[in-house]
OpenMM code with the backbone's topology and positions (N, CA, C; nanometers):
from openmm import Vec3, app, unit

residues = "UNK UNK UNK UNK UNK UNK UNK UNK UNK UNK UNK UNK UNK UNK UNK UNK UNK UNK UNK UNK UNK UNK UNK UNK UNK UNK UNK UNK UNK UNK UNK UNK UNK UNK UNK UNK UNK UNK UNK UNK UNK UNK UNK UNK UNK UNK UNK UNK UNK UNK UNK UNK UNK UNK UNK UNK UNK UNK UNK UNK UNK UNK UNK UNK UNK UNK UNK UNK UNK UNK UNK UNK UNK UNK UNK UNK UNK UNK UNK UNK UNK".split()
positions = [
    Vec3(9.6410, 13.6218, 9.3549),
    Vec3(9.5958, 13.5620, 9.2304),
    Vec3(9.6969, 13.4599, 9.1775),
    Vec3(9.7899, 13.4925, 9.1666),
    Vec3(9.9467, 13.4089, 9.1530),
    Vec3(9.9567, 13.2932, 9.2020),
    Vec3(9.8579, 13.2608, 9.3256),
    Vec3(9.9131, 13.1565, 9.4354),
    Vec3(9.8121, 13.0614, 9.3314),
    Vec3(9.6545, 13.1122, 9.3391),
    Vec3(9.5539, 13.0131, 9.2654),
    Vec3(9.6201, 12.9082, 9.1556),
    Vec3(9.6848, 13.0094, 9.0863),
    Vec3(9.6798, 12.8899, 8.9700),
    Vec3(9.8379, 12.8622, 8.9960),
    Vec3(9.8858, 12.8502, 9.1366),
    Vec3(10.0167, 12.7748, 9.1333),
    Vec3(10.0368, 12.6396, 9.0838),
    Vec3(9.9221, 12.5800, 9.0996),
    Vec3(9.9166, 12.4340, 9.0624),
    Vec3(9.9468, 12.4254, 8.9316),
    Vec3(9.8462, 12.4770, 8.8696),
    Vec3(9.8244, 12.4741, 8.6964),
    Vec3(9.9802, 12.4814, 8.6462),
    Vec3(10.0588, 12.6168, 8.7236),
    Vec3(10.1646, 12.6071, 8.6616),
    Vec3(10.3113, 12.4891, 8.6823),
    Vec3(10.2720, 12.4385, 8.7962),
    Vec3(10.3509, 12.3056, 8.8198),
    Vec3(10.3002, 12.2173, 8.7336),
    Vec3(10.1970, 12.1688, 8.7424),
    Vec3(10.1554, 12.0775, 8.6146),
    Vec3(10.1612, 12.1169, 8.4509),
    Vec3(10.2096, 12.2132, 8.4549),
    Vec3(10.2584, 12.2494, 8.3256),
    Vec3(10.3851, 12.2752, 8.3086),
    Vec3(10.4359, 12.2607, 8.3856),
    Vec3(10.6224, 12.2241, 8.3855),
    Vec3(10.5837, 12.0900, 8.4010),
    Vec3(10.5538, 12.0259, 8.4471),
    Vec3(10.5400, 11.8493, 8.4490),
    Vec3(10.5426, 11.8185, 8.2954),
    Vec3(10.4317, 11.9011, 8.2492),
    Vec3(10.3650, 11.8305, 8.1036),
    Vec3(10.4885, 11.8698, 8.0254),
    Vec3(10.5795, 11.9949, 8.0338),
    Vec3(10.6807, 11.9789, 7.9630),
    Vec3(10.7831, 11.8490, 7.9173),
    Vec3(10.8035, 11.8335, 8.0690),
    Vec3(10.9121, 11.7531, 8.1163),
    Vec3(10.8455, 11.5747, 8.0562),
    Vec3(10.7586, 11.5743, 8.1425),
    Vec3(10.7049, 11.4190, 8.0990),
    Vec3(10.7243, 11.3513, 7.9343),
    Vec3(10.7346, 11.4003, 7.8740),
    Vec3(10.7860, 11.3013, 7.7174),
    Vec3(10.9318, 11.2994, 7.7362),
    Vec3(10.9895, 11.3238, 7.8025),
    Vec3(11.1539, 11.2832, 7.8109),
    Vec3(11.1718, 11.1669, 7.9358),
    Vec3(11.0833, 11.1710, 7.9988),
    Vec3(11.0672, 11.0843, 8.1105),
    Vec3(10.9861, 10.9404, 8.0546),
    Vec3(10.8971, 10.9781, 7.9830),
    Vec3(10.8120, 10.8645, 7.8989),
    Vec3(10.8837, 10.7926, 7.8361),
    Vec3(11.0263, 10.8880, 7.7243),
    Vec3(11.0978, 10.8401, 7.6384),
    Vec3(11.1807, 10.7212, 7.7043),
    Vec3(11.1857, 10.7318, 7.8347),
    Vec3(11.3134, 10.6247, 7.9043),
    Vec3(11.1854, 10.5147, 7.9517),
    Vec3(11.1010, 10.5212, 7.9514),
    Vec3(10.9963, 10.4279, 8.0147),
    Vec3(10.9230, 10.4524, 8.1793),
    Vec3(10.9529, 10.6409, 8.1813),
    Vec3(10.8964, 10.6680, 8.2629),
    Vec3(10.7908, 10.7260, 8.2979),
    Vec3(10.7955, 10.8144, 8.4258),
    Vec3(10.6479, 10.9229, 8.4184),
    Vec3(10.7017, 10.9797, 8.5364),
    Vec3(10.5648, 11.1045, 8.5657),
    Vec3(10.5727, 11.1431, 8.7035),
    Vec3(10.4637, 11.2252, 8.7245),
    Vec3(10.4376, 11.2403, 8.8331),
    Vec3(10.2716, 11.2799, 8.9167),
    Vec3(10.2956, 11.3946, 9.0321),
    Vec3(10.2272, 11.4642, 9.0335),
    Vec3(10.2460, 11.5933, 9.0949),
    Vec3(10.1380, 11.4996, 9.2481),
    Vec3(10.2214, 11.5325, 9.3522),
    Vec3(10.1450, 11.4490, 9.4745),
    Vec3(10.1185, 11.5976, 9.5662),
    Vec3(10.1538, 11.6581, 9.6066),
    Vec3(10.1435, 11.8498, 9.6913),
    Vec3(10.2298, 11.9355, 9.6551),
    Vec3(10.1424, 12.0376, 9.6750),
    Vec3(10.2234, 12.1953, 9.6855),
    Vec3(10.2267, 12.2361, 9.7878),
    Vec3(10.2919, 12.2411, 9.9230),
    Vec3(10.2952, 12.3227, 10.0113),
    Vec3(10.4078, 12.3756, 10.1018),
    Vec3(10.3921, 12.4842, 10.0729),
    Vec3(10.5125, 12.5611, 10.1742),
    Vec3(10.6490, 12.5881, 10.0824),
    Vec3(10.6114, 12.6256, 9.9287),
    Vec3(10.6893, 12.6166, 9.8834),
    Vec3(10.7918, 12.5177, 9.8326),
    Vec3(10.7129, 12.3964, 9.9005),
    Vec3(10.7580, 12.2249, 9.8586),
    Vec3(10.6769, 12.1623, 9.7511),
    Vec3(10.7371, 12.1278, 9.6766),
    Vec3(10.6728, 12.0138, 9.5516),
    Vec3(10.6897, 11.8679, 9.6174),
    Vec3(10.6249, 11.8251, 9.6006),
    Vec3(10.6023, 11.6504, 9.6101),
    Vec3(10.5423, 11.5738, 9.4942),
    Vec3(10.6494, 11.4999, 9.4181),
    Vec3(10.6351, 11.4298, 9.2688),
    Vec3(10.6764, 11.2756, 9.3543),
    Vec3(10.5835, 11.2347, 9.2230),
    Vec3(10.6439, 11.0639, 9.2837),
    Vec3(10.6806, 11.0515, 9.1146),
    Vec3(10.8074, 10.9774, 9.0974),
    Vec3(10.8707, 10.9344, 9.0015),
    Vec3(10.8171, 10.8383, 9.0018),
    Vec3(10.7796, 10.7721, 8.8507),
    Vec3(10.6997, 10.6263, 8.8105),
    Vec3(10.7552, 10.5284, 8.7073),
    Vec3(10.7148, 10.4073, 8.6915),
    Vec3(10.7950, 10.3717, 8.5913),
    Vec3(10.9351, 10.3403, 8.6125),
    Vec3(11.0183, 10.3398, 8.4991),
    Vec3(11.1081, 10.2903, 8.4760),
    Vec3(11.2708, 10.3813, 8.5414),
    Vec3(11.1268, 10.5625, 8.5806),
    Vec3(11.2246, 10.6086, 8.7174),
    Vec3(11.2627, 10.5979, 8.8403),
    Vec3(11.1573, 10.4697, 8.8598),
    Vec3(11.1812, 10.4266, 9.0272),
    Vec3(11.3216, 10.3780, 9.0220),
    Vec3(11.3683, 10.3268, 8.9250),
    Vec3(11.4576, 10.2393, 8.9672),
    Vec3(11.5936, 10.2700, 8.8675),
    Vec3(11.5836, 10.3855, 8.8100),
    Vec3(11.6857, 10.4361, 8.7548),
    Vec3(11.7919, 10.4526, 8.8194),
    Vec3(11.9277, 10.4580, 8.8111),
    Vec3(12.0466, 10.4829, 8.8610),
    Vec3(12.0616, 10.6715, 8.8798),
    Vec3(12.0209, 10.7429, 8.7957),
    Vec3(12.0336, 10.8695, 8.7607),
    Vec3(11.9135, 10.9517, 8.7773),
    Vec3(11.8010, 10.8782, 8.8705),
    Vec3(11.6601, 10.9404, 8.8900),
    Vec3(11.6698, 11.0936, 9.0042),
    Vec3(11.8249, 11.0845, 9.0873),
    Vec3(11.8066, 11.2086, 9.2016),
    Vec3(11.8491, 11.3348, 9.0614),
    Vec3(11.9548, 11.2581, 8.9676),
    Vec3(12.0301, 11.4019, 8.8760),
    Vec3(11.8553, 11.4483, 8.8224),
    Vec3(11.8090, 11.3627, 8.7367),
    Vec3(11.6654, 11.3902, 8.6801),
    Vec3(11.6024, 11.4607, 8.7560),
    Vec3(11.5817, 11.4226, 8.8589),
    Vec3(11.4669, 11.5277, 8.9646),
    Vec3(11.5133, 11.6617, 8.9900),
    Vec3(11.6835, 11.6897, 8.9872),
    Vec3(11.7105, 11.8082, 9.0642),
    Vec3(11.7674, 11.8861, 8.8625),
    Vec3(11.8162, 11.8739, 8.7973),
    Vec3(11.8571, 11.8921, 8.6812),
    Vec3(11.7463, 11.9213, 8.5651),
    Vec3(11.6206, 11.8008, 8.5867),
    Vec3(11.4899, 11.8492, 8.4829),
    Vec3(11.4055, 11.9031, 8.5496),
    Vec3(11.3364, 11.7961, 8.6484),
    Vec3(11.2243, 11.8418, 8.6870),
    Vec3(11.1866, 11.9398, 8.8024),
    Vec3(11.2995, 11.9758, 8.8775),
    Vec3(11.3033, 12.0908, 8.9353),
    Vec3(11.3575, 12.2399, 8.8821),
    Vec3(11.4175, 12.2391, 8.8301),
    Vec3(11.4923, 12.3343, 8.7075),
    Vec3(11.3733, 12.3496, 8.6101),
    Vec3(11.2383, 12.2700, 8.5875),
    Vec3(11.1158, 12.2945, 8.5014),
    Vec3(11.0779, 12.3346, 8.5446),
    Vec3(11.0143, 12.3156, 8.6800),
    Vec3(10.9158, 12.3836, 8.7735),
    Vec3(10.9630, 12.5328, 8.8537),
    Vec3(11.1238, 12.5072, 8.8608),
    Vec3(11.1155, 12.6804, 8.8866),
    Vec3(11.1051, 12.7618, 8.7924),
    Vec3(11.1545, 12.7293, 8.6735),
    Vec3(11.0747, 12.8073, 8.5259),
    Vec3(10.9339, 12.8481, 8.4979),
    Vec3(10.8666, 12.7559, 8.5542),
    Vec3(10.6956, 12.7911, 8.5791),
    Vec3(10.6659, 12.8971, 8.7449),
    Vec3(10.7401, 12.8276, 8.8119),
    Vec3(10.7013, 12.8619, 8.8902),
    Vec3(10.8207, 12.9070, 9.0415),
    Vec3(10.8473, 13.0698, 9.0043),
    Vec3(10.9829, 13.0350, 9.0608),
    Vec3(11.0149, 13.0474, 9.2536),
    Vec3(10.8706, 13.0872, 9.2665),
    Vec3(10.8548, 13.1131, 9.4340),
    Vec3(10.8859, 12.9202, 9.4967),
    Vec3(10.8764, 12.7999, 9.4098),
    Vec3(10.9206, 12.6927, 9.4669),
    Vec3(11.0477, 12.6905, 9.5107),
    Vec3(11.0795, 12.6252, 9.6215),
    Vec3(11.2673, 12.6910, 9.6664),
    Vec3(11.2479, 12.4900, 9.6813),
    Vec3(11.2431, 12.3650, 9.7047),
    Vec3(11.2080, 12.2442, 9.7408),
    Vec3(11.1472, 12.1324, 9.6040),
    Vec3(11.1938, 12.0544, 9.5514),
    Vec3(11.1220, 11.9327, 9.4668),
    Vec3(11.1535, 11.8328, 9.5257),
    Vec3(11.0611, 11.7541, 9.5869),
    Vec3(11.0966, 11.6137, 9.6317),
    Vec3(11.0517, 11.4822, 9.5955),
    Vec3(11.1007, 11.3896, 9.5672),
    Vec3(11.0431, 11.2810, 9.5334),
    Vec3(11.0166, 11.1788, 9.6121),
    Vec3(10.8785, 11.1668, 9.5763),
    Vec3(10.8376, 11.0849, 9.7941),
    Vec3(10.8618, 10.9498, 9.7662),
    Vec3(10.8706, 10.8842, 9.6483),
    Vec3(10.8913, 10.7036, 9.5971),
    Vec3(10.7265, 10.6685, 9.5740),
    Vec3(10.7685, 10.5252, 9.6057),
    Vec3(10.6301, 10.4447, 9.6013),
    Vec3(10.6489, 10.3737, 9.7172),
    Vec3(10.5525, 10.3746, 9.7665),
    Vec3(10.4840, 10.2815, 9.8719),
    Vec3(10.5223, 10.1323, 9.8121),
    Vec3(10.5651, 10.0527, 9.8540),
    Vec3(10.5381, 9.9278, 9.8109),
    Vec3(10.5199, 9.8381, 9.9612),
] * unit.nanometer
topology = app.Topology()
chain = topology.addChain("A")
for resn in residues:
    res = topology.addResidue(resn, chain)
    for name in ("N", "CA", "C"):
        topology.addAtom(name, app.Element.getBySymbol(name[0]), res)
């Protein structure tokens, strides 16, 4: 039952996190869950931040094991350009 709404609870550590990310002129998007791996793409004004790996491993992974603590992996895949 736990596993079902694994999602819900990653996207609700996102929704935490995202107004501090907005506040700098950013965002971020939940891209998979699997295998105990998160895949976020940082957006905005975090692509190109100097301090976007501390952010990913300091907020937004440190959020999501709070929701959800069987994640052991947060990665940030970029953007395609």
């Amino acid at each position: 039952m736990r596993k079902s709404n694994l999602k819900d609870r990653i996207e609700k550590a996102l929704d935490e996190i995202r107004p501090f990310l907005e506040n700098d002129g950013g965002d971020i998007s939940l891209i998979e869950v699997k295998n105990k791996t998160v895949k976020v793409r940082l957006e905005g004004a975090c692509t190109t931040c100097s301090v976007n790996q501390m952010t990913l491993k300091t907020g937004v992974e440190m959020t999501i094991k709070k929701y959800a603590p069987e994640i052991e992996n947060v990665i940030n895949i970029g953007i395609n350009i």
